[in-house]
N, C-alpha and C positions, 0 to 999 in steps of 0.2 A: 951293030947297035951295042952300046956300053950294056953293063949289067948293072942293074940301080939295086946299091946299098940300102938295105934299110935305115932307121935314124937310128943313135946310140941307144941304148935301152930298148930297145926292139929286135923282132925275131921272125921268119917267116916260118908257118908251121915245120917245114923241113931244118932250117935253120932251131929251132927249139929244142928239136926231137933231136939233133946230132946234141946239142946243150947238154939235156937230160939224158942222153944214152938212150932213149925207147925210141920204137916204133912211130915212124911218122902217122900210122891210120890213128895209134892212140891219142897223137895230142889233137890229132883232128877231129875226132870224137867228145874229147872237153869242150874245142872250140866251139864245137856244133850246140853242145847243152850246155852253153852260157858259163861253163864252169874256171874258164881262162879269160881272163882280162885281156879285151883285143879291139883295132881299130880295121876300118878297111877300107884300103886308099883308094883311088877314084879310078884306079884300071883293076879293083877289084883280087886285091891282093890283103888278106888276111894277117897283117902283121901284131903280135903278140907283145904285150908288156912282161919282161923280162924277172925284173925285180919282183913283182906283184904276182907272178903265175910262180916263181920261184917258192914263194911266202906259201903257197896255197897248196903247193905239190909236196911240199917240205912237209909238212904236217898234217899230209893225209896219212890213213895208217894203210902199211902194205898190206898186202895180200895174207901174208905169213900173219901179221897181226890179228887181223882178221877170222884167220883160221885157227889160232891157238897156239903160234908159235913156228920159231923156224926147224926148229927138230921134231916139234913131235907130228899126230899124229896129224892129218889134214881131216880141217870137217866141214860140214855144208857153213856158207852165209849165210847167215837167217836174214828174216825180213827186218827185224828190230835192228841190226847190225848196219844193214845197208841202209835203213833210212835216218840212223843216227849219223852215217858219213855223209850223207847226202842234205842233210840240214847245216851239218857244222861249212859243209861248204856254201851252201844258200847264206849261212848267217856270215860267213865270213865276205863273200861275194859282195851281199848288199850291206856292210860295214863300210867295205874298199868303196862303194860308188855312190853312199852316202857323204863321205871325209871328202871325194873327187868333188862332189858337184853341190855341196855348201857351202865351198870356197868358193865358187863362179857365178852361183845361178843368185838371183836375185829377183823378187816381187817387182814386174815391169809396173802396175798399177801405182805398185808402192812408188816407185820412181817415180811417177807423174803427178803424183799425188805432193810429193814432198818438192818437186822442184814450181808445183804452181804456187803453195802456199811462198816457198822462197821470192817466187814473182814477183806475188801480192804485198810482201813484205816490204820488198826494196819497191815498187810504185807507192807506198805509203807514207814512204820514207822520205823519197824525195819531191810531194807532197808538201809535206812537211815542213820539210825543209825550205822550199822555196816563200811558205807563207811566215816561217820563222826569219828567213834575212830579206826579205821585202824592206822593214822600216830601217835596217841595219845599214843597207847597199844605199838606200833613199838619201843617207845621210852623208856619206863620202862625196866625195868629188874628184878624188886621184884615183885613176884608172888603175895603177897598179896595186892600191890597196883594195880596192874591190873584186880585182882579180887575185890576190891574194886571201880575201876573205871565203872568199868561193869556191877555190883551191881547196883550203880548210874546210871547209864543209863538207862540200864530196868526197876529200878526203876520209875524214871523221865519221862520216856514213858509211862509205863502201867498208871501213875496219869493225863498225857495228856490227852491219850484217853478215860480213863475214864470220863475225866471233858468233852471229847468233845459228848461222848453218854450219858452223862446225859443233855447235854444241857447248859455244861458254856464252850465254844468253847476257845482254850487260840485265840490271833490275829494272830498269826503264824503258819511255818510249824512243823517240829519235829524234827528242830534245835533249837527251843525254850526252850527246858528243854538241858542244857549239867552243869548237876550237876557236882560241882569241876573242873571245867578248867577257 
C-alpha cells in the first residue's frame, strides 16, 4: 500500500516534531490541549497546519526565558508565568480561528431571510410589469415588435433587481426601467 502524503502546508505529528527538532510526545501534547492548529482526516490521522503552529511556537518563550535566562541561575515557573503563557496562546489560538471562520461562516437564517425578501421582490416586479405592458402589447400587432417589447422589459427588470440584491438599489419602484416607450 502507497504511503499517503500529507497535503502541502501540513504535517503529521511525527512529521512536525522531525520540522521543529523536538520530541514527538511534545507536539503531541499541544495537539492534545488545543494549543496547535490541526485537522483529522477521516482514517483518523492528526495532520497539523504548518505555517499557523509555526507562528505560535515561534513566539512562545523558552524554557530559559521563563527561568531567567540562558546562563544564569535556573528558577521555579511560578503560576503567574505559566498562566501568562498560557493565555497569550488561548488569545492567539482564538484570534487564528476567529480570522479562519469569518471568512466562511455565515448567518443561514440571515441567508433565507434575504433571499425570500429577493423573491418577494422580483414576484412584485413582474407583477407589475405585466399590468404596466398590458395596454402597450394591446396596441401592436407585429409579432416581433411585441416580442421585442417584452424582451425589453424582462430585460429591464432582471438588470433592476439585480442592481437592487447587489446593493445599487435604482430610487424607484419597477416602473423605473420601461425600455422603448
Amino acid at each position: 500500500m502507497a504511503k499517503h502524503e500529507p497535503p502541502p502546508g501540513m504535517a503529521t505529528i511525527s512529521g512536525y516534531s522531525r520540522h521543529r527538532g523536538v520530541h514527538r510526545s511534545y507536539i503531541g501534547r499541544l495537539v492534545e490541549r488545543g494549543l496547535l492548529p490541526h485537522v483529522v482526516t477521516p482514517r483518523g490521522i492528526k495532520l497539523i497546519d504548518i505555517a499557523k503552529s509555526d507562528l505560535i511556537l515561534d513566539d512562545m518563550p523558552t524554557t530559559d526565558e521563563l527561568h531567567g535566562g540562558a546562563g544564569g541561575e535556573k528558577q521555579q515557573t511560578t503560576y503567574s508565568q505559566a498562566r501568562i503563557v498560557k493565555m497569550v496562546y488561548e488569545a492567539k489560538l482564538a484570534r487564528m480561528q476567529f480570522e479562519q471562520r469569518s471568512a466562511k461562516l455565515v448567518d443561514a437564517e440571515a441567508v433565507r431571510v434575504r433571499i425570500a425578501e429577493h423573491l418577494d421582490a422580483l414576484r412584485q416586479a413582474f407583477a407589475a410589469m405585466a399590468d404596466r405592458l398590458v395596454p402597450i402589447v394591446a396596441r401592436e400587432s407585429d409579432p416581433k415588435r411585441v416580442h421585442r417589447l417584452l424582451r425589453q422589459a424582462l430585460i429591464g427588470e432582471l438588470h433592476r433587481l439585480a442592481n437592487l440584491i447587489g446593493g445599487h438599489a435604482t430610487t424607484g419602484g419597477p416602473s423605473d426601467v420601461t425600455p422603448g416607450f
